[in-house]
RODO-2510 file (C-alpha; in nm, 4 decimals, decimal comma):
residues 308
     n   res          X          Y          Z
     1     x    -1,0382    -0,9983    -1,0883
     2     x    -0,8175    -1,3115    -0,9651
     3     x    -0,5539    -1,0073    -0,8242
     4     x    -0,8339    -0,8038    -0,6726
     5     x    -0,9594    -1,1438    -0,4931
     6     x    -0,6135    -1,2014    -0,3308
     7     x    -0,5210    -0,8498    -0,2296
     8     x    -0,9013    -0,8626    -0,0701
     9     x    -0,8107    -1,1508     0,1231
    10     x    -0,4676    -1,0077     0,2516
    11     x    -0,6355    -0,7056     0,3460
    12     x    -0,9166    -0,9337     0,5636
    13     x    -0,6157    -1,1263     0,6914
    14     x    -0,4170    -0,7636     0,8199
    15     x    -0,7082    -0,6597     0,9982
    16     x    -0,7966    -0,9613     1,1432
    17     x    -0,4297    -0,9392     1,2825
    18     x    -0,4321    -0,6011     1,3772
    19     x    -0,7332    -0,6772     1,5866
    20     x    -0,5829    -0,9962     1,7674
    21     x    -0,2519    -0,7261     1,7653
    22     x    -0,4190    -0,5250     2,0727
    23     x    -0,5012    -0,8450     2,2701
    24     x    -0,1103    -0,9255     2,2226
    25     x     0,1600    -0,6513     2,1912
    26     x     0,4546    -0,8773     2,1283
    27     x     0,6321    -0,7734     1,8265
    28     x     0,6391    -1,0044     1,4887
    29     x     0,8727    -1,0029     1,2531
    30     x     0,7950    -1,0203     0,9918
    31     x     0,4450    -0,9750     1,0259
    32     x     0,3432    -1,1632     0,7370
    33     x     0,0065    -0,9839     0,6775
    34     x     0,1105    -0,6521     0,6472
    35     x     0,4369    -0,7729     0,4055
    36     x     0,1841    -0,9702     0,1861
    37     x    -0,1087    -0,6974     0,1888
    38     x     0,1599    -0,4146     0,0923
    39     x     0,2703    -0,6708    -0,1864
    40     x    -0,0549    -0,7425    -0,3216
    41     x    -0,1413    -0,3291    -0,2950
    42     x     0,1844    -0,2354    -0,4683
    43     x     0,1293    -0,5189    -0,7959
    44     x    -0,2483    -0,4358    -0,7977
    45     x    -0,3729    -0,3773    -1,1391
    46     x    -0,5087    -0,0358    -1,0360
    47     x    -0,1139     0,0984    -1,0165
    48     x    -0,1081     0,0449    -1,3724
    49     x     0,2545    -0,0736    -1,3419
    50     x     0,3981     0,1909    -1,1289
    51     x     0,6004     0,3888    -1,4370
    52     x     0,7986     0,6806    -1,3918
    53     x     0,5928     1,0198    -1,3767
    54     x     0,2502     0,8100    -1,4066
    55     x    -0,0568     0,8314    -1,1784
    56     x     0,0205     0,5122    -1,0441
    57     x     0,3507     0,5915    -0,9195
    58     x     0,2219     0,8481    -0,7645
    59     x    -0,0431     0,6527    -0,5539
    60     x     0,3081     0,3545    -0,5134
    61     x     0,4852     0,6469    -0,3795
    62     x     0,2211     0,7801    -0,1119
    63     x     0,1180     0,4654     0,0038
    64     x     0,4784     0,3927     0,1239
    65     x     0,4942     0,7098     0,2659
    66     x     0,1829     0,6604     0,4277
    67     x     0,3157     0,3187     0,5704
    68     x     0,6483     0,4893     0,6941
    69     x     0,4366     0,7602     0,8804
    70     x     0,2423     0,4629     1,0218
    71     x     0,5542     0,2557     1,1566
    72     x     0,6828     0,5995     1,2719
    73     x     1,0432     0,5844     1,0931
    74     x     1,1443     0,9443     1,0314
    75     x     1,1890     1,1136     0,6955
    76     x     1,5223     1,1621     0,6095
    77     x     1,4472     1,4618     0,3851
    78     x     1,0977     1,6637     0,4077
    79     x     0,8035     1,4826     0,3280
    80     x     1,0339     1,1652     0,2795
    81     x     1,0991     1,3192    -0,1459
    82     x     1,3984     1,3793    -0,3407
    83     x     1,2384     1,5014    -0,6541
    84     x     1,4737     1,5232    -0,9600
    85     x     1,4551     1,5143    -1,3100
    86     x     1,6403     1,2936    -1,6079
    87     x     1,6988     1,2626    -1,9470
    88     x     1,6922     1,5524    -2,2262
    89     x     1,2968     1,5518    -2,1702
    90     x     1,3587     1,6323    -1,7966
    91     x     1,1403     1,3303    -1,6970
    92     x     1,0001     1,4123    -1,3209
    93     x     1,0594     1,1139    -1,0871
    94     x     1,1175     1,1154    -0,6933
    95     x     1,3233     0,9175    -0,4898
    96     x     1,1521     0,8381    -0,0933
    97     x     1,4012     0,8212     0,1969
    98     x     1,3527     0,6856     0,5489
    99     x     1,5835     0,6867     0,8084
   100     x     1,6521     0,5163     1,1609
   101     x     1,9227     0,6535     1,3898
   102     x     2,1902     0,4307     1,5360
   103     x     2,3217     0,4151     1,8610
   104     x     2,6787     0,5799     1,7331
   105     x     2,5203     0,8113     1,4753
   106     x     2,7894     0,8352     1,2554
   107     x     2,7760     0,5917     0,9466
   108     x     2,5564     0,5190     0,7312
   109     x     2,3898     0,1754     0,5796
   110     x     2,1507     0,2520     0,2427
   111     x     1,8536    -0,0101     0,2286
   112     x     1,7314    -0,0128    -0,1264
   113     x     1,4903    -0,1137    -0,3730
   114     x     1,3500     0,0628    -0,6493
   115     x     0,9126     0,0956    -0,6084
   116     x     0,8762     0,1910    -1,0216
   117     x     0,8079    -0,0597    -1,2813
   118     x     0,7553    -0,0536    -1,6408
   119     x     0,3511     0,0241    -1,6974
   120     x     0,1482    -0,1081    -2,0064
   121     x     0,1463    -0,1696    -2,3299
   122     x    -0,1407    -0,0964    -2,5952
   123     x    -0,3067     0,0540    -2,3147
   124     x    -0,4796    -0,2794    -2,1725
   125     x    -0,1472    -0,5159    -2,0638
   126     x    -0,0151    -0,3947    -1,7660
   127     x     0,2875    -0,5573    -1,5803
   128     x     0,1952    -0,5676    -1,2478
   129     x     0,5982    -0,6284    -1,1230
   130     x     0,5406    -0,8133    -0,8210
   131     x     0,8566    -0,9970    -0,7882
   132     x     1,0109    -0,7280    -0,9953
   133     x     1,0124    -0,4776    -0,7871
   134     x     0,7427    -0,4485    -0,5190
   135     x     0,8707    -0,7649    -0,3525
   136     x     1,1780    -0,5542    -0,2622
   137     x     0,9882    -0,2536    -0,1575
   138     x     0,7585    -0,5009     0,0753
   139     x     1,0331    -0,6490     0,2338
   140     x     1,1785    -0,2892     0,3203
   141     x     0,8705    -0,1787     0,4858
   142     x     0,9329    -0,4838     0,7105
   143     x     1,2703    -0,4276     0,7668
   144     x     1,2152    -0,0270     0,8874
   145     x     0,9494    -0,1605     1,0796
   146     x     1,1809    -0,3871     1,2774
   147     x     1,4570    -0,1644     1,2929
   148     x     1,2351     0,1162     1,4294
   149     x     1,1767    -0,1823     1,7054
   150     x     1,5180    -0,2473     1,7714
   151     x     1,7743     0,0133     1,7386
   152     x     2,0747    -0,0424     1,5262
   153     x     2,4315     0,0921     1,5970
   154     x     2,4488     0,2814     1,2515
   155     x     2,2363     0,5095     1,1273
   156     x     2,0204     0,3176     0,8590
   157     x     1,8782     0,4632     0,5554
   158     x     1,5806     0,3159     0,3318
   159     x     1,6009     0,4290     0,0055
   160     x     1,2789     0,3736    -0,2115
   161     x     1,4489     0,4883    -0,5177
   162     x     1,2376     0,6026    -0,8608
   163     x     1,3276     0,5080    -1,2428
   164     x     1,5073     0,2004    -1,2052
   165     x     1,3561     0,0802    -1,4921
   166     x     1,4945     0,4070    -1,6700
   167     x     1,8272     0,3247    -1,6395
   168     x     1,9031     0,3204    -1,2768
   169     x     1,8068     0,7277    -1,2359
   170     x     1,6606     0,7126    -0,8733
   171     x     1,9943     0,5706    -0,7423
   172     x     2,1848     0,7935    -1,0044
   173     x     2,0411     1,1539    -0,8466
   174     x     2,1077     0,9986    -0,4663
   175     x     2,4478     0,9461    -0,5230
   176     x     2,5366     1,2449    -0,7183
   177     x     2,2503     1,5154    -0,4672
   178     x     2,4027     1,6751    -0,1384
   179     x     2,1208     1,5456    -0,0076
   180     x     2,3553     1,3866     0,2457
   181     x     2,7983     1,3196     0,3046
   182     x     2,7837     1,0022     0,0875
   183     x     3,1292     0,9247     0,2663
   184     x     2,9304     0,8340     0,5848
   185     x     2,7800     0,5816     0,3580
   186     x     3,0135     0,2777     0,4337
   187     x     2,7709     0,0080     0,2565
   188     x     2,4507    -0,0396     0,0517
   189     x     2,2047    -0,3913     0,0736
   190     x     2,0028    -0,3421    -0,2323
   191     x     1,6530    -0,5759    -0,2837
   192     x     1,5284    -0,6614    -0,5905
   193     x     1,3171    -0,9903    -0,7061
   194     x     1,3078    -1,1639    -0,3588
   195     x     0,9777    -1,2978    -0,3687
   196     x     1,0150    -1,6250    -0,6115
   197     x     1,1460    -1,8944    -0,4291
   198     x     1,0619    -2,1366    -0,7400
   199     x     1,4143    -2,2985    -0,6810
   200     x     1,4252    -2,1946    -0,3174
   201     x     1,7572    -2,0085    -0,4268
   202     x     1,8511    -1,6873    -0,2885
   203     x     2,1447    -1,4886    -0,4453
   204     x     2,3976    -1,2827    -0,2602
   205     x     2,6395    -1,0854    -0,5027
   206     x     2,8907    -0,8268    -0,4708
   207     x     3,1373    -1,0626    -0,1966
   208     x     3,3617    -1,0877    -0,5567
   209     x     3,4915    -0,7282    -0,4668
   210     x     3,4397    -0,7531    -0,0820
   211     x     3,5041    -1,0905     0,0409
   212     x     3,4746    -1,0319     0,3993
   213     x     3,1096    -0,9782     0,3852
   214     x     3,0723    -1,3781     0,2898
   215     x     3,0976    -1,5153     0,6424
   216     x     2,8447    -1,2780     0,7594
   217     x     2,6043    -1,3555     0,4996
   218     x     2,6312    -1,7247     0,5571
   219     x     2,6049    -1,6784     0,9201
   220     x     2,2516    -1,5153     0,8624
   221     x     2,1574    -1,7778     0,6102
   222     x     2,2415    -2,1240     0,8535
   223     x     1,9326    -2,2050     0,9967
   224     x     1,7211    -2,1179     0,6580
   225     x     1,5976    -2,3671     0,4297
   226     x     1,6699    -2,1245     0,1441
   227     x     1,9436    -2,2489    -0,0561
   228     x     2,2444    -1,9030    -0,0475
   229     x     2,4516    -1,8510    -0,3580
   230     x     2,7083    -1,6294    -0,4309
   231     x     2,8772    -1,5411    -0,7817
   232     x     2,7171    -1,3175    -1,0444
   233     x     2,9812    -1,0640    -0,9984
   234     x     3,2787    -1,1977    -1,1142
   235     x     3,4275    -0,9693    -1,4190
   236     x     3,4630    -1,2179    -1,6653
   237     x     3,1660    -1,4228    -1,6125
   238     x     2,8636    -1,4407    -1,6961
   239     x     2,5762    -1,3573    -1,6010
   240     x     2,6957    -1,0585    -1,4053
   241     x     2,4538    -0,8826    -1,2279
   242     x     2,6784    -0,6189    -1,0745
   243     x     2,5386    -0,3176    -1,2978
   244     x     2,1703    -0,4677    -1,3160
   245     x     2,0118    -0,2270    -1,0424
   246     x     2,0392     0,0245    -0,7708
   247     x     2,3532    -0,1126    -0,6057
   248     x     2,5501    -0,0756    -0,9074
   249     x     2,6198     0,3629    -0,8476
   250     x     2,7179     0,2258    -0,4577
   251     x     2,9565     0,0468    -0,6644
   252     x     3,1128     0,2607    -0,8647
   253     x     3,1766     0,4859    -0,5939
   254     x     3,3381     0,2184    -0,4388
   255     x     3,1451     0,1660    -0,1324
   256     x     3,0900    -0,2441    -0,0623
   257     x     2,7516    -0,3735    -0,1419
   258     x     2,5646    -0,6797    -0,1099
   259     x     2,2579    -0,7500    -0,3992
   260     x     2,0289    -0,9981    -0,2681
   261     x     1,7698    -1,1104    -0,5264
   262     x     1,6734    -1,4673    -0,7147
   263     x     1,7505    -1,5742    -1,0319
   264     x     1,5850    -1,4462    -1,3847
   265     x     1,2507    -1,6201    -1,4155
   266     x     0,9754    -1,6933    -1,6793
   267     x     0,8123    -1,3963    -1,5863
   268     x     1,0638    -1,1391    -1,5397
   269     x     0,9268    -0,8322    -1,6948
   270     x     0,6056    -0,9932    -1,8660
   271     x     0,2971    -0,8837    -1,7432
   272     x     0,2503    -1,2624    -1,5756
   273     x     0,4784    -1,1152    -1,2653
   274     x     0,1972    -1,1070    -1,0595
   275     x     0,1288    -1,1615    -0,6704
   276     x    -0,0297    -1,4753    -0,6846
   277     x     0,2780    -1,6322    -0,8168
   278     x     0,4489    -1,5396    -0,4601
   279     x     0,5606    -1,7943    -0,2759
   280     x     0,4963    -1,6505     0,0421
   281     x     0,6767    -1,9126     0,2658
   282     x     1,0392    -1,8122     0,0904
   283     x     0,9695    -1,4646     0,0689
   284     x     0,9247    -1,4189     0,4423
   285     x     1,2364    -1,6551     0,4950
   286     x     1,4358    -1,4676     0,2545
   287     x     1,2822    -1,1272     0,4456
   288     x     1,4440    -1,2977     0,7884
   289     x     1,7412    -1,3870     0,6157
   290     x     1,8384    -1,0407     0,4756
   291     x     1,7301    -0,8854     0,8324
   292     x     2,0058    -1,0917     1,0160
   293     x     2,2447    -1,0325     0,7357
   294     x     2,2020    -0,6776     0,7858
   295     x     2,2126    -0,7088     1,1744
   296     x     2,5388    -0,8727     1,0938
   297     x     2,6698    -0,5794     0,9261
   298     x     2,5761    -0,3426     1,1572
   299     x     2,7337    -0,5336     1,4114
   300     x     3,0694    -0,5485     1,1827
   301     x     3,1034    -0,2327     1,0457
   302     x     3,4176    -0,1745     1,1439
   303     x     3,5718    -0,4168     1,0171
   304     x     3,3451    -0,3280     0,6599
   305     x     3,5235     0,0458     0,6689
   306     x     3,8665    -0,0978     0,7204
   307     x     3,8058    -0,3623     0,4693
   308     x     3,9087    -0,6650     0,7033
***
């Protein structure tokens, strides 16, 4: 009931905004209703915890093609699905792709976060993954959004990718499909668990293997109050988090990444990851931060191909 209360009051609070939206057509970004409202929808209990080939990945899946539509980014594929299957039991699962055309047209920068979560357990505890994952998928909504506003100078592609949870799959299929030339793909920013600002710490990893993406990174983070960190992707050390999630098959095909998400936390994967344990005042910081990082590396991309 407590989750149906907030994502009631979100949804009062985007049409509210909407309304005062047609008095006033400046652009917002982010517009902190709509990121909130699609966070609250996403890690409603009535998603059942968005698993793999379940009814409530299905409605995860249209709503955020129904939100694309809306912001009129194009589909990158038709109806915005890559279906595919995994595993010896051919599990069904569908990756959504977005796209926004640069300026040059040529390359390629993959936006990603995986929109599945885990589900229940004994039929009555579901894990709503708020922070874990729809807090990425949120933030990409936003980011299209603005992008669709202001035109980058490489093409950029939002990847919504399926059965993270099952072992990276979603991310898996893209790489290895013909859905596209993956060697115009000349970097990937990857989301996941942005939301918590409990230590107002934001992580940045992957500059271990690509160094010259640091500056830019800290350029976009200089007049946040978040607190940037880098690490987590050093070989030897640990934790490493460079094969915990959808960046990590960028990776191995050597193309550079950058994995932006917050540290483990109490309720990582526990069905306490709920919205109401958002702290919205980081999350739409971190949102603005990760937006001028990736204006940065549109900007720089260049020098990202030639490795300078």
């Amino acid at each position: 009931m407590k989750s149906l209360q907030y994502y009631l009051f979100f949804l009062a609070l985007l049409i509210a905004q909407q309304s005062y939206a047609q008095k006033d057509s400046t652009f917002v970004f982010p517009d902190s209703a709509k990121v909130m409202n699609d966070l609250y929808f996403l890690a409603s209990d009535s998603l059942l915890g968005r698993e793999t080939n379940t009814e409530g990945n299905e409605i995860a899946r249209n709503y955020i093609i129904n939100r694309l539509q809306k912001l009129g980014v194009s589909a990158y594929v038709q109806d915005y699905t890559q279906a595919f299957t995994f595993g010896k039991d051919t599990i069904p699962a569908v990756n959504i792709l977005g796209f926004v055309e640069g300026f040059s047209g040529k390359h390629f920068i993959v936006i990603s976060a995986h929109y599945d979560h885990v589900g229940m357990k004994d039929s009555s505890k579901i894990f709503n993954g708020a922070d874990e994952n729809a807090s990425g998928v949120s933030a990409i909504l936003a980011l299209a959004e603005y992008f669709r506003e202001n035109q980058p100078e490489n093409n950029l592609l939002f990847a919504f990718f399926d059965a993270e949870e099952k072992g990276l799959q979603g991310a898996k299929h893209f790489m290895q499909s013909v859905v596209m030339d993956t060697s115009r793909i000349k970097m990937n920013v990857n989301l996941d668990m942005v939301s918590r600002g409990d230590k107002n710490e934001l992580y940045a990893v992957g500059t271990y293997f690509t160094p010259f993406l640091k500056p830019l990174i800290t350029e976009a983070s200089k007049d946040k109050s978040i607190t940037l960190l880098f690490g987590r992707d050093e070989p030897k050390k640990k934790p490493n988090w460079v094969n915990s999630s959808d960046h990590a098959p960028f990776h191995k095909a050597e193309i550079p990444f950058v994995y932006f998400g917050v540290d483990d936390h109490k309720d990582y994967h526990k069905i306490t990851d709920t919205a109401d344990k958002v702290n919205p005042d980081f999350y739409l910081e971190a949102i603005c931060l990760i937006k001028d990082a990736i204006e940065n590396f549109d900007a720089n991309l260049a020098e990202i191909v030639y490795g300078k």
